[in-house]
C-alpha positions in Angstrom: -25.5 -14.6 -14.6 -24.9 -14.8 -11.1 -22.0 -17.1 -9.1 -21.7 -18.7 -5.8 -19.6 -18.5 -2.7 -18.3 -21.9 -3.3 -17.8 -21.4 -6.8 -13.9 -19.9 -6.0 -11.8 -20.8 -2.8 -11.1 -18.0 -0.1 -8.5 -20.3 1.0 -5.7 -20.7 -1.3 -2.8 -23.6 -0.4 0.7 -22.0 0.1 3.1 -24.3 -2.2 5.9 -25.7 -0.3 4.2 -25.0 3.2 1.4 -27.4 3.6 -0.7 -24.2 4.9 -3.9 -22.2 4.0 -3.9 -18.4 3.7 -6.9 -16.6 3.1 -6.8 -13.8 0.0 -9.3 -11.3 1.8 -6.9 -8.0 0.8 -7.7 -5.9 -2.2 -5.1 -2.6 -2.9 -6.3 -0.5 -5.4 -5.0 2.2 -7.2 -7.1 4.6 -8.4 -5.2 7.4 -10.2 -1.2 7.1 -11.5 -0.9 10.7 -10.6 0.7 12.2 -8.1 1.5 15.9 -7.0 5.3 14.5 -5.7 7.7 12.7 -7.4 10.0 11.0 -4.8 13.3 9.7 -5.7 12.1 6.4 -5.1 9.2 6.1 -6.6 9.2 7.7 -9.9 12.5 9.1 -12.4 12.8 12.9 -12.2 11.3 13.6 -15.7 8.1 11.9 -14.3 6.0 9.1 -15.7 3.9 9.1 -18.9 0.7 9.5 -17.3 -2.5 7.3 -18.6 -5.2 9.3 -20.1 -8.7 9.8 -18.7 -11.0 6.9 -20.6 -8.1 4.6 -19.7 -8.8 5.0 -16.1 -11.5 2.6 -14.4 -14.6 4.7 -13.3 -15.9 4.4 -9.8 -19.1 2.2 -11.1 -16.2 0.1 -12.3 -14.2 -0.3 -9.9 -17.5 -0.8 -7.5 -18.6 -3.4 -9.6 -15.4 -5.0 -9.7 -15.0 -4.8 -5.8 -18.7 -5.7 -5.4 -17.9 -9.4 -6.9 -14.6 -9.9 -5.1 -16.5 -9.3 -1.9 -19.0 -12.6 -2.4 -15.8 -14.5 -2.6 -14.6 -12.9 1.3 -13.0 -9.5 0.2 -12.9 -7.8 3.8 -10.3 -5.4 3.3 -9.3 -2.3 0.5 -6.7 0.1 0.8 -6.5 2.6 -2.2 -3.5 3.9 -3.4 -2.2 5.5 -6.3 0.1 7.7 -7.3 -1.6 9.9 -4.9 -5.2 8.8 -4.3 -6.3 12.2 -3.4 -5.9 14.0 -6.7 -8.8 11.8 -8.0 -11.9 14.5 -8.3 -14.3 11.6 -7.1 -12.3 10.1 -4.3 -15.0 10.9 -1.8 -18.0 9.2 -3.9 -15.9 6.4 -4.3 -14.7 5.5 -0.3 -18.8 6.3 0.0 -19.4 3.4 -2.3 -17.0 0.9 -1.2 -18.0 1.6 2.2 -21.7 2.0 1.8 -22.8 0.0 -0.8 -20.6 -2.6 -1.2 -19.9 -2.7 2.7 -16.0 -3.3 3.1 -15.5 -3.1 6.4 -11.5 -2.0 6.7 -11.3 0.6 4.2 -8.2 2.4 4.4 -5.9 5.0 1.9 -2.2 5.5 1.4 -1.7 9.3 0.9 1.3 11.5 1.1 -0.5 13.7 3.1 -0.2 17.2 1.2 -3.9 17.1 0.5 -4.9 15.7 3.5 -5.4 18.6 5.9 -8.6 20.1 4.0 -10.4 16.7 3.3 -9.8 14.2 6.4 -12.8 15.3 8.3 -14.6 14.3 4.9 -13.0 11.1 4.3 -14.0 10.2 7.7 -17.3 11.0 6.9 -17.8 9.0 3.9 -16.6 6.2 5.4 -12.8 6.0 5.6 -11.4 3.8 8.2 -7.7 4.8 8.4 -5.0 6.6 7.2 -1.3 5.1 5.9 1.1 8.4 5.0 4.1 8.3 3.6 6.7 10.4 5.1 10.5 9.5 5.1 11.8 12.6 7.0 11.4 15.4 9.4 13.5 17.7 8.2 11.6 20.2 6.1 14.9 20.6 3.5 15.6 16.7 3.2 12.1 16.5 2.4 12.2 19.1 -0.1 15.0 17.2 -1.9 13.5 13.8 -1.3 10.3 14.4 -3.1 11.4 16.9 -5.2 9.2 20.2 -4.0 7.1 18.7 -1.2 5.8 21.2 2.0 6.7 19.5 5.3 4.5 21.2 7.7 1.6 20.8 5.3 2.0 17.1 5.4 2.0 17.3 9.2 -1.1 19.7 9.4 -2.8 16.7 7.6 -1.7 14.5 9.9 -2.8 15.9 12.5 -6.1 16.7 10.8 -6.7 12.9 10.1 -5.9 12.0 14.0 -8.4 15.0 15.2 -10.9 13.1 12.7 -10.7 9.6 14.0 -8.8 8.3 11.1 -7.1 6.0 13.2 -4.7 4.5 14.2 -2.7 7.1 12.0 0.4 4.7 10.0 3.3 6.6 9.0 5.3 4.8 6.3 8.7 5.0 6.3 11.3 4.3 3.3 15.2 4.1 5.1 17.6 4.9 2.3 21.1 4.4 2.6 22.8 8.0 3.7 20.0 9.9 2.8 17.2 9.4 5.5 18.8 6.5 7.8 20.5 8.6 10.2 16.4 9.3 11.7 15.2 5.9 12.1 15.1 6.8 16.0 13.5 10.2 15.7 11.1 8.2 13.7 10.6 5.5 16.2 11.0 8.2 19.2 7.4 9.6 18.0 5.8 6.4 19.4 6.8 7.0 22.7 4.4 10.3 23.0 2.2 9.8 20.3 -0.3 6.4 19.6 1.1 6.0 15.9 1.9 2.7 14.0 5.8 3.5 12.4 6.6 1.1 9.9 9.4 1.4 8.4 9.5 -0.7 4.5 12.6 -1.7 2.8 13.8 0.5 -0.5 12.4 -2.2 -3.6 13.3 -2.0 -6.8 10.5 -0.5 -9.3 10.7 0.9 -12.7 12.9 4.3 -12.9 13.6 4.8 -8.9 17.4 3.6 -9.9 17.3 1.2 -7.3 20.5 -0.8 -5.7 20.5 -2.9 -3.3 23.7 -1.2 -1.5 21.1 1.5 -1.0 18.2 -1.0 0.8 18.7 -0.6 4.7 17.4 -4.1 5.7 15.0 -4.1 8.5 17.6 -5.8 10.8 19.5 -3.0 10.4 16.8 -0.6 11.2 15.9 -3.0 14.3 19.1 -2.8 15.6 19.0 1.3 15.5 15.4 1.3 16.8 16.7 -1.5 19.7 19.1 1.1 20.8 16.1 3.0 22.7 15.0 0.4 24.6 13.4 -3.1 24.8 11.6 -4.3 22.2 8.4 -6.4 23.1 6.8 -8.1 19.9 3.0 -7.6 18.8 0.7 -10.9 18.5 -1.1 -8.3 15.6 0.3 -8.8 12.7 -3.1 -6.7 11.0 -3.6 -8.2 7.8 -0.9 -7.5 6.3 3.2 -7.8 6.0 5.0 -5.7 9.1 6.1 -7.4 11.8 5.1 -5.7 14.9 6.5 -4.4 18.0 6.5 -2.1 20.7 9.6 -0.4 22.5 8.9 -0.4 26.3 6.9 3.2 27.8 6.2 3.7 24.6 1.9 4.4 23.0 2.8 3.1 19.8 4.0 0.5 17.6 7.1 -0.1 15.4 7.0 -2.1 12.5 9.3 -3.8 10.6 8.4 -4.5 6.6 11.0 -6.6 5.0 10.1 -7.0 1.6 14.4 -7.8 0.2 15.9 -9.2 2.6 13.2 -11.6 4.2 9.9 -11.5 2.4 6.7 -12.6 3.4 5.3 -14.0 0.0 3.9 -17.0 1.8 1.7 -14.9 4.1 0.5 -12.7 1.9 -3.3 -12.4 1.7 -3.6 -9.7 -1.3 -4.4 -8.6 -5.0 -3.8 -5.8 -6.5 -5.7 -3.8 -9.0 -3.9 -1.0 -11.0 -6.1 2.2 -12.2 -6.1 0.9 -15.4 -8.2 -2.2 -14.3 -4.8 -4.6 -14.9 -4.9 -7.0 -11.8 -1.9 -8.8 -10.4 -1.3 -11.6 -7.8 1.5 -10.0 -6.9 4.0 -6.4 -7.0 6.9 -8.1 -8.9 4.6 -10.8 -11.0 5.0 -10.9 -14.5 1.3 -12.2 -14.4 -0.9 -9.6 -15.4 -4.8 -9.9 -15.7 -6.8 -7.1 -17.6 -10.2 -6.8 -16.3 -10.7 -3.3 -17.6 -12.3 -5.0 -21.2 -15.1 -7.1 -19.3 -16.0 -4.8 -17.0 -16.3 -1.8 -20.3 -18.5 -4.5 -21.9 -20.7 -5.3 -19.1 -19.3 -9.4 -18.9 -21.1 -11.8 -16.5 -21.0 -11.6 -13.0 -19.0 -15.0 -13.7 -16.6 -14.4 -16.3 -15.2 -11.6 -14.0 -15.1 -14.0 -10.8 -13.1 -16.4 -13.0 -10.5 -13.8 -13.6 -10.0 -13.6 -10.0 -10.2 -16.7 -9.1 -7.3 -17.1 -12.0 -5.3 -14.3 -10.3 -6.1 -15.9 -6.6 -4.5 -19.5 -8.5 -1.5 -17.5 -9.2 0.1 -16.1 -6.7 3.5 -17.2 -6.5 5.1 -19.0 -3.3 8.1 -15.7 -3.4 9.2 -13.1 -5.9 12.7 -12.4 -8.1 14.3 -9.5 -6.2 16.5 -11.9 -4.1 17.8 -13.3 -7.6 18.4 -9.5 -8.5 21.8 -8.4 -8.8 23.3 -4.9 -7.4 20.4 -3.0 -10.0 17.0 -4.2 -10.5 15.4 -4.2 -14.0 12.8 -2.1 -15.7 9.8 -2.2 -13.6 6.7 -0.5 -12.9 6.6 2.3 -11.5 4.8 2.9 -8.1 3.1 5.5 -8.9 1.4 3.4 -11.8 0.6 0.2 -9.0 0.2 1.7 -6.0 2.8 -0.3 -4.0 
């Protein structure tokens, strides 16, 4: 059975606000594994990782994509764990971009696979590249995701640029005296080099051991990044939650994601679908819809629109972590959502 365009809203009323936002953002994450384990992501000892069958397929998650985009789905980003571990990555961006015909597809990598496959990404259809890197020195980094290769991650970067994967986002995690003290060699990179620094508050997820005397708030981080010069504010804001700017002289952009100390709950404008087909209105929601069982057993077209529609009706108007305390509770890991 087929559905229709008016069938679910695109536009979904903001409580409290009196505003319309429009859910056109879809981040999935295709695989919980990941060939790092940052401190703040995952424990030490890992994550128990989901076996094969329960992992969506490609035709699944296609199909699933496929229905969002009658109801104004524009825009994917796949995540993981590490997106590029998944055997068919490729065939999957080809999909999305090909068959379905998302027009900003984009992926969140840590970059350590990047170098050999970014002309191929490109080539299948891959908009852009988000990487995660939260230092420059090659020991810290080391320490910080417990094994990484530095210059690998920045061979892949510079693969991705030389591909046309652009523009090239580096993500950015400040943590209290561990990484803070290079916020400006971070934002220093935008005065030679057209990137998009953004740098994302610490959040609290399930076995990173998160406090909140460890969250450097994105004031704080302004207020170091400020120190190099004038800061002129971006009308972009690009779909999604940073808060742009640009220090004078400089090629590229600065921005600010503030998910602790000032989120941005009513703007948001995204679901999220976790590998094993378990779809949420939002990171911290306790609201949890599993569309792996009707997509196995082939439901209508319309029973599966309904489940998004249910998800799009959900979205709260803010989360819990400014009711959280010095430690968060058990959550999630990233690793198993995607972020």
């Amino acid at each position: 059975m087929g559905c229709t365009r008016s069938s679910m809203p695109a536009v979904l009323p903001v409580p409290g606000e009196g505003t319309l936002r429009r859910i056109d953002y879809l981040r999935i994450s295709v695989t919980d594994r990941c060939n790092l384990k940052c401190v703040y992501c995952m424990p030490a000892a890992g994550v128990n990782c989901m076996e094969k069958h329960e992992v969506l397929s490609t035709t699944e998650i296609v199909r699933f994509v496929q229905i969002a985009y009658r109801y104004g789905l524009r825009k994917v980003r796949i995540t993981g764990g590490e997106p590029l571990v998944r055997g068919d990555i490729l065939s999957l961006i080809r999909a999305l971009k090909q068959d379905v015909g998302i027009r900003d597809l984009s992926i969140t990598t840590n970059g350590l696979l990047l170098e050999g496959m970014a002309e191929q990404l490109k080539h299948a259809g891959l908009d852009r590249v988000n990487v995660s890197l939260d230092t420059m020195d090659p020991e810290r980094y080391r320490n910080i995701t417990r094994g990484g290769a530095l210059d690998t991650v920045w061979r892949g970067i510079e693969a991705a640029v030389e591909a046309g994967l652009a523009p090239l986002k580096i993500n950015m995690v400040p943590l209290r005296g561990i990484n803070d003290d290079e916020v400006r060699d971070f934002a220093r990179l935008t005065y030679e080099r057209d990137f998009h620094i953004r740098f994302i508050e610490f959040m609290p997820t399930g076995g990173n051991a998160w406090r909140r005397t460890d969250c450097v708030t994105s004031g704080e981080v302004r207020a170091q990044v400020a120190s190099l010069g004038r800061l002129t504010p971006l009308l972009f804001r690009g779909g999604g939650p940073s808060r742009n700017y640009r220090l004078s002289g400089a090629r590229g952009v600065i921005g600010f994601i503030s998910p602790v100390s000032d989120h941005f709950c009513g703007s948001c404008n995204r679901l999220r679908l976790s590998a094993d087909g378990k779809l949420r209105p939002c990171l911290f929601s306790d609201q949890i819809i599993d569309v792996r069982p009707h997509l196995r057993r082939r439901s209508a077209d319309r029973d599966l629109a309904d489940l998004i529609e249910q998800a799009v009706r959900s979205k709260p108007a803010g989360h819990f972590i400014e009711r959280l305390g010095t430690t968060a509770p058990s959550l999630v890991s990233l690793s198993q959502i995607g972020g």
